[in-house]
C-alpha positions as CSV (number, residue, x, y, z in Angstrom):
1,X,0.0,0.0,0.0
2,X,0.7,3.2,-0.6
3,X,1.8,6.1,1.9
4,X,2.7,9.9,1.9
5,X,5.0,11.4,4.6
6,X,4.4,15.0,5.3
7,X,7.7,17.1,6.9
8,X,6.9,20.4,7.6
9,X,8.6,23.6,8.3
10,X,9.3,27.3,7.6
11,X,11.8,29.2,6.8
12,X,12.6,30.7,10.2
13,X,13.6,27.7,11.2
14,X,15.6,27.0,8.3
15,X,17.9,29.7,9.0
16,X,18.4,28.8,12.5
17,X,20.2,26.4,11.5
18,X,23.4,27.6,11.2
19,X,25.4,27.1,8.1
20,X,28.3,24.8,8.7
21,X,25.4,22.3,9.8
22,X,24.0,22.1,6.6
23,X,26.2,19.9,5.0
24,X,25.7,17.1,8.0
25,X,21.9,17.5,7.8
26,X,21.4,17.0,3.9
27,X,24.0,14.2,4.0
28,X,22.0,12.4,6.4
29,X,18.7,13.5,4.7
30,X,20.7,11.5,1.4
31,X,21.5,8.2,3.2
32,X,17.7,8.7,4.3
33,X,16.4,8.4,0.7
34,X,19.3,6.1,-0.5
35,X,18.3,3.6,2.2
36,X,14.9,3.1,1.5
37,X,14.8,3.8,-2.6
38,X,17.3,1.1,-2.2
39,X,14.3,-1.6,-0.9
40,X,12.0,0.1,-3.1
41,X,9.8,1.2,-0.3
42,X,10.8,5.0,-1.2
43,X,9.1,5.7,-4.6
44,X,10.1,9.5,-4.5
45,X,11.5,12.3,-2.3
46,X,10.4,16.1,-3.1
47,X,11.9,19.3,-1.1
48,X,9.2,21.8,-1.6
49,X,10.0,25.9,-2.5
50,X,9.4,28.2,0.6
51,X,5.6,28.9,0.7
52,X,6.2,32.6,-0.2
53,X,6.5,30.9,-4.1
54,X,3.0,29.0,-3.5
55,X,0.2,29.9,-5.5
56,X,-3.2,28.9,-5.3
57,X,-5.7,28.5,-9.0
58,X,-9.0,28.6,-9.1
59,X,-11.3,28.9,-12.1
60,X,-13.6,32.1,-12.1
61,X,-16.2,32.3,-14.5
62,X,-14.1,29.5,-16.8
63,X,-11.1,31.7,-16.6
64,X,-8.0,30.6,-14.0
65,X,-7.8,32.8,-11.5
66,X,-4.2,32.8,-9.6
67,X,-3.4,34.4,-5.9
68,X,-0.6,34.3,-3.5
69,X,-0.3,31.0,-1.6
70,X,-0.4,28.9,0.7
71,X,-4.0,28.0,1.0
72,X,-3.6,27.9,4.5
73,X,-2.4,30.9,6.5
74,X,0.1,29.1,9.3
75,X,3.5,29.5,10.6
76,X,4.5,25.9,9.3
77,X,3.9,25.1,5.9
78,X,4.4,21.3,3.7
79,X,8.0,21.5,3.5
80,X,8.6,17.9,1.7
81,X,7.0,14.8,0.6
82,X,7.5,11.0,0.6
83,X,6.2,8.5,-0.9
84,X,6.2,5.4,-0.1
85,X,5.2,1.6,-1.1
86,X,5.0,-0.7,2.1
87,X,3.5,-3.5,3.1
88,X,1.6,-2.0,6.2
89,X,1.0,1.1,7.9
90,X,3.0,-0.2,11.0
91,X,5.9,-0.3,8.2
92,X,5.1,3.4,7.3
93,X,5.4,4.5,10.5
94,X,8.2,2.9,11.0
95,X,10.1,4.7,8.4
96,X,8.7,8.0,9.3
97,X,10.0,7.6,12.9
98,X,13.8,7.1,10.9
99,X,13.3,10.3,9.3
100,X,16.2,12.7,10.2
101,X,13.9,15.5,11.2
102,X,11.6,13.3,13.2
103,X,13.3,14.1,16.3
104,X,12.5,18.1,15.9
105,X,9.3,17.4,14.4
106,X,6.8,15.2,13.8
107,X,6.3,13.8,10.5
108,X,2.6,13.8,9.5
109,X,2.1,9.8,7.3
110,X,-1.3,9.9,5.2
111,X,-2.1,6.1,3.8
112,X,-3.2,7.3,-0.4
113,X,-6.5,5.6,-0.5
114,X,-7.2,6.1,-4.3
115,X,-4.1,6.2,-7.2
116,X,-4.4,7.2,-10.5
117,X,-1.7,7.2,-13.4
């Protein structure tokens, strides 16, 4: 079954992380995704653009309409996104708990209920 992993953020707290960390944090992030595209329980890995470059579409009168995003006005926004092919939602969770960030916040797992190519 199917799963999506939900890391969120903002970019205060981005940039209190201080520089020389960065390296140490995205190489860990890497072994992360090498690890589990490596079973083939990781079917992609996507690092999201800071919500200030969100925009939200709607159709007005058949014409698309386009605003400033995120729909949702909060101090954390979707940050990244996983997906993932397991056999169980224990296994999901499992997976989500390994996450790098999981010990500075929580990592929000959805099971997809309906796919479509």
């Amino acid at each position: 079954m199917k799963y999506l992993m939900l890391v969120y953020g903002n970019q205060e707290k981005w940039d209190a992380i201080p520089a020389e960390q960065w390296p140490e944090a995205l190489a860990k992030q890497e072994a992360f995704n090498t690890r589990y595209r490596e079973t083939g329980e990781l079917l992609g890995a996507y690092g999201l653009a800071d919500a200030v470059m969100a925009r939200l579409v709607r159709r007005e009168g058949g014409a698309p309409a386009v605003t400033d995003g995120p729909y949702l006005e909060t101090k954390e926004y979707v940050a990244s996104l996983y997906v993932l092919d397991v056999d169980s939602q224990e296994r999901a969770e499992q997976i989500a708990a390994d996450m790098p960030w999981a010990d500075e916040a929580p990592v929000e797992v959805w099971p997809v209920l309906h796919e479509s190519a």
